[in-house]
KETOR-237531 format. One record per atom (N, C-alpha, C): x, y, z. Coordinates in steps of 0.05 Angstrom, whole numbers, plus 5000, padded with zeros to 4 digits. Example, Ala and Ser with C-alpha at 12.3 -4.5 7.8 and 13.67 -1.06 7.14 Angstrom:
2
526448865156/524649105156/526449345156/525749555142/527349795143/525850015157/
//
This chain:
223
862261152009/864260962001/867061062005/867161352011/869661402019/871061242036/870561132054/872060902071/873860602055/872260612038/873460312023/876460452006/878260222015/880860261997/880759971981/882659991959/883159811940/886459911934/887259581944/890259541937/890459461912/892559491896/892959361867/895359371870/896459111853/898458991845/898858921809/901458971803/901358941777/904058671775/903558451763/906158291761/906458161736/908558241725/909558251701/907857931684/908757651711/909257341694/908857241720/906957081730/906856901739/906156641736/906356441748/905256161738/901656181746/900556031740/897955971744/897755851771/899155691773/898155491802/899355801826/901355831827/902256071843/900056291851/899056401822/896656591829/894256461842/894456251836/891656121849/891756141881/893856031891/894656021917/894556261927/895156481914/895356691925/893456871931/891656801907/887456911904/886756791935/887556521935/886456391964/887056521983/890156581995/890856702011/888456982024/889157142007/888457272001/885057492009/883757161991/880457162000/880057092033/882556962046/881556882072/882957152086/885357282082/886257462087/882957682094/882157742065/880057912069/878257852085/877057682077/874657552093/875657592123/877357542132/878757632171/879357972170/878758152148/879058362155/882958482160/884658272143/887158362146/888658472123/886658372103/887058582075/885858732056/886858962054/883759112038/883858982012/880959082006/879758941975/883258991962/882158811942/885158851923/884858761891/886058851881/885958731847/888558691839/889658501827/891858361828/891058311785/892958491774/893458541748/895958421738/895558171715/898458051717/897657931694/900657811686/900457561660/900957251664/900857101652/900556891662/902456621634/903656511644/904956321622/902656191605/903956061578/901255931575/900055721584/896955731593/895255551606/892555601594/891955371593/889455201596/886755231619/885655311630/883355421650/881455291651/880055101653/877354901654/876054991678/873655101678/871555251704/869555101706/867955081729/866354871738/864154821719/863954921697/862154791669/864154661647/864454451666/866654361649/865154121627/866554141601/866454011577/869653941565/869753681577/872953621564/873453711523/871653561516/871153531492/871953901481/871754091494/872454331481/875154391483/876554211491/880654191495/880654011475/881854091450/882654041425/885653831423/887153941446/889953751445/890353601459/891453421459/892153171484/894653121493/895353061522/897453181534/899453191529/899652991499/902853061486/903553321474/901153361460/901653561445/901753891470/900053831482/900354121507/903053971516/904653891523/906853811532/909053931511/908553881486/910153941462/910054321465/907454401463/907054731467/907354881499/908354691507/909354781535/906955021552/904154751545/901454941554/900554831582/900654891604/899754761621/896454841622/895554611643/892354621649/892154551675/889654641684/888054661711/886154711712/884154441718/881154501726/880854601754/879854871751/879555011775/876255091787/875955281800/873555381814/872155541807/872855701793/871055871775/869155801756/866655941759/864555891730/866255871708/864855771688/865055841662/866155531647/867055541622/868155221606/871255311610/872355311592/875755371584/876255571572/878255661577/879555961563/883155901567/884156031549/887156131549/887656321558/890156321574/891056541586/894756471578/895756721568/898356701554/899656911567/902457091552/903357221551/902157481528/901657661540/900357851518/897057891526/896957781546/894157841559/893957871585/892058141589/892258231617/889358091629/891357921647/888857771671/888457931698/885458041701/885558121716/883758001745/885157931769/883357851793/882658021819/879158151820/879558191832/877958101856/879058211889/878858071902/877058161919/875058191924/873258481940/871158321955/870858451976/868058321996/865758471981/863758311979/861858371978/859758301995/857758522009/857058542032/853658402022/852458142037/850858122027/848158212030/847958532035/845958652040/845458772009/843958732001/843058901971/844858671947/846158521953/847958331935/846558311913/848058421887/846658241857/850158161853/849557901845/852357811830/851857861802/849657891796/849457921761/851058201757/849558361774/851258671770/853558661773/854758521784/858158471792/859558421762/858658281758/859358111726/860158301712/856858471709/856258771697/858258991691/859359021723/860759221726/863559131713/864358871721/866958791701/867758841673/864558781656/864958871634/865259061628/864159261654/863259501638/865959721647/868159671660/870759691667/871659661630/873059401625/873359441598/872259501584/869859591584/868559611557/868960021556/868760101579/869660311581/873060491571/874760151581/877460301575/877360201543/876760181534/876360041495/875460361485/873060441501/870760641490/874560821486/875560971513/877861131514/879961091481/879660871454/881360921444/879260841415/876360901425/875061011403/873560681396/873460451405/873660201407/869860091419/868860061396/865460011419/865659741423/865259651444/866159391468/862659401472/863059171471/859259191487/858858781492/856058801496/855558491506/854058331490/854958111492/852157971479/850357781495/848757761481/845957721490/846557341503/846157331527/847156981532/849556861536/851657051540/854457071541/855057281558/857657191584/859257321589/861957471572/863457721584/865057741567/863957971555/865958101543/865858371519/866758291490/865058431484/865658301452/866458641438/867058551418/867358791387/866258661363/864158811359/862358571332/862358261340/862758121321/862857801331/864557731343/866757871349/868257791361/869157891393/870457551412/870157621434/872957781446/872957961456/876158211464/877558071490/874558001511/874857931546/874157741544/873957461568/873257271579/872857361608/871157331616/870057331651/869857121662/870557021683/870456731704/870156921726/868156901739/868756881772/867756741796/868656761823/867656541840/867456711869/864756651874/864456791897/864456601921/866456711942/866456551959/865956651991/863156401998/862856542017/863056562044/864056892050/865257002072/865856772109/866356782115/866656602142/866256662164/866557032167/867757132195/865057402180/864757432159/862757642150/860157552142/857557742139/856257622110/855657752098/857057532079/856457672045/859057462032/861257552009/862057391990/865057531993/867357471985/869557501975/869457391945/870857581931/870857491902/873557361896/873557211881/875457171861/876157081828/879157011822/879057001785/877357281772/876357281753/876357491741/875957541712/876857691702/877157771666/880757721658/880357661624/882657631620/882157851589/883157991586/883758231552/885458091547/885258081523/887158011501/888158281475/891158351493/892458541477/894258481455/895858331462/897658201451/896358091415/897158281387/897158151357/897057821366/895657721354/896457401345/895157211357/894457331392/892357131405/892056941392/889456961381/888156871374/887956601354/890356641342/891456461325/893856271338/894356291370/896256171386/894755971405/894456031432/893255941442/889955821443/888755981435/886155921425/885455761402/887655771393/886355491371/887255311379/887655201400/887854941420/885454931428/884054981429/880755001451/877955111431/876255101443/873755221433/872955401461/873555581454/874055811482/870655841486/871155801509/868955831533/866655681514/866855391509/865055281479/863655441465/863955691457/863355811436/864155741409/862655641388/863855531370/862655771344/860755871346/860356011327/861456441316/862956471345/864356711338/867356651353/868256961343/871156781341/873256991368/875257071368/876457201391/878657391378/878557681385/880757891379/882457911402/883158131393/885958331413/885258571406/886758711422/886858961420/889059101395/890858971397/893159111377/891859111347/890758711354/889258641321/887958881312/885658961328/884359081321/885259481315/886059521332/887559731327/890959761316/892059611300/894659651304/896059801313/895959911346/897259981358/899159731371/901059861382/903259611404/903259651428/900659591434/899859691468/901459441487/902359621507/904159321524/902259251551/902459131550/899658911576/900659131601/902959231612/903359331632/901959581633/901859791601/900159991605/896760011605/895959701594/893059731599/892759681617/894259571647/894159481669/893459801683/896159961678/895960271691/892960261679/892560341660/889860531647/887060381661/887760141662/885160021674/884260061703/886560151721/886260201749/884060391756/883860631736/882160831747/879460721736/879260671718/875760471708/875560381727/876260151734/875360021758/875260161783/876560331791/875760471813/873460641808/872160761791/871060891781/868560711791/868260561776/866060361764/865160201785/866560101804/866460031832/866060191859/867160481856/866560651869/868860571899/871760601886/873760571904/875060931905/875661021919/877261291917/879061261891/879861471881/882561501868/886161471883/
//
């Protein structure tokens, strides 16, 4: 695996529709062999996320009121129902070929969690899964959301990935954005942070650094 590089990017705020375009770029970029794998670590204004298991009925507000909270929405391509993505949470996308010789996408998933659930373990934090659910949890409660969408290759075979995990660092989540929605229709557990849980004041830019080497690790990219 020494041969494989992984580019990363860290960006402070971007819009939703912008990153989307740019995942696209991106995946065709790779797929032609003109960009190495990449993971693109960033925040996102607040939005709304609807994934191809879509259930309107789990969006709680109607467009006055997201108009009034200045929340935008986009039904997009990715698995999964709806999730929030704000300020104070690190979304992470990444973008990697996957070669479809030996392909498990379940293990892919796997390894996502097991990236954060790793950098959680680093501040004493047990992150683990539940049974029927994507995502990392802490006791009943969910820390990550996972979406992803494999798209497949054109000029290769096998998959380019995209979208991703979103942590929630940022005190208060949970009581902001998410109580607009019934996140990913989970109705019976509920959704932390990281600060919540530790009252530390971790800033999304340093779990971004700290998370770089897990994932390289865990994916098996050089340092």
């Amino acid at each position: 695996m020494a041969d494989r590089r992984l580019e990363t990017r860290y960006i402070p705020s971007i819009g939703y529709g912008e990153a989307w375009e740019m995942q696209k770029k991106y995946v065709r970029e790779i797929d032609a062999g003109e960009r190495p794998d990449t993971l693109l670590l960033l925040q996102h204004p607040s939005t709304y996320t609807i994934g191809t298991d879509r259930h309107p009925e789990h969006l709680l507000l109607g467009e006055r009121e997201l108009r009034e909270k200045g929340i935008e929405l986009f039904e997009i391509d990715r698995g999964g129902d709806i999730t929030y993505h704000g300020p104070g949470q690190l979304v992470g996308y990444p973008l990697l070929y996957l070669d479809a010789a030996g392909l498990d996408l379940h293990a892919y998933l796997r390894n996502l969690e097991q990236v954060i659930i790793d950098w959680l373990a680093d501040y004493g934090i047990a992150g683990g899964r539940k049974a029927a659910y994507t995502g990392v949890w802490v006791g009943e409660e969910k820390i990550a959301a996972i979406g992803v969408k494999f798209n497949k290759a054109r000029k290769r075979k096998g998959f380019v990935t995209s979208h991703g995990f979103a942590l929630n660092i940022r005190s208060g989540l949970a009581a902001e954005g998410f109580a607009g929605i019934i996140p990913c229709g989970i109705r019976e557990y509920g959704v932390t942070s990281f600060n919540d849980l530790t009252g530390l004041n971790m800033t999304v830019e340093r779990a971004a650094a700290e998370m770089i080497p897990h994932f390289q690790r865990v994916f098996g990219y050089p340092a």
